[in-house]
N, C-alpha and C positions, 0 to 999 in steps of 0.2 A: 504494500500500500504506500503510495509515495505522500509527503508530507507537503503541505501548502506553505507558501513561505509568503507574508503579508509584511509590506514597507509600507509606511506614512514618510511623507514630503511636507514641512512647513517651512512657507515662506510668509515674512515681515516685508511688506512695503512702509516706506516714512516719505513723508514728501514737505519741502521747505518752501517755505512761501515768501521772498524777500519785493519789500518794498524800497525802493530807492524813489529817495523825495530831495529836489532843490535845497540849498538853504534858504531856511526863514521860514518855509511853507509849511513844516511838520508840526510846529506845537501852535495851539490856537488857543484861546482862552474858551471855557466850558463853564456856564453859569448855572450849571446842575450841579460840577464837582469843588468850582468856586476853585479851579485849578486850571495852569494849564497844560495843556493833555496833547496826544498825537491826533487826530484828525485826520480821518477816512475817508474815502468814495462809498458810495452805496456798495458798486462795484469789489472794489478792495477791502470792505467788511463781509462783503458776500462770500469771496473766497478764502478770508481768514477762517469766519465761521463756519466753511461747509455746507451753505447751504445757496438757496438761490436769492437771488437779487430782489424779485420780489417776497419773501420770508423777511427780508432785511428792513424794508418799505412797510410789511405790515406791523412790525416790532414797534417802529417810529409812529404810526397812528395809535398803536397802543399804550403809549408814552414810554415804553421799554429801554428807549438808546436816546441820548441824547443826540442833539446838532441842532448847527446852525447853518442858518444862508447866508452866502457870499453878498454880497454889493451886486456881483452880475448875474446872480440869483444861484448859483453853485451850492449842493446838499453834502456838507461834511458832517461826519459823526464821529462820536467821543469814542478815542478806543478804550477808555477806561469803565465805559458804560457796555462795551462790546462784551469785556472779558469777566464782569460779573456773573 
């Protein structure tokens, strides 16, 4: 009678998400944290979080994450409010 021979295989994937921002642009004051803080895209909070863009948009109607608008109407959000 021959013997079954049974291997497992695991692999870890990790994946790095880096933002590279101008100077001046990254910290923005936040009147939620009463600090000032890094400042996101929708976009660029979408893919820190894992999730989609609108998930991020509905957050912000739910008072969940803060931000502000720009002067040229521009949606940043608090990354300190992201990673809570």
């Amino acid at each position: 009678m021959a013997k079954k021979r049974r291997s497992e295989t695991i692999i870890e994937m990790h994946e790095v998400l880096m933002i590279r921002r101008t100077a001046g642009r990254s910290l923005s004051w936040c009147a939620e944290c009463a600090a000032e803080v890094g400042m996101l895209t929708p976009e660029e909070a979408a893919a820190i979080a894992g999730v989609s863009a609108r998930s991020i948009y509905r957050r912000i109607e739910a008072g969940q994450l803060h931000f502000v608008e720009t002067p040229d109407g521009r949606l940043l959000l608090c990354f300190r409010s992201l990673v809570r």
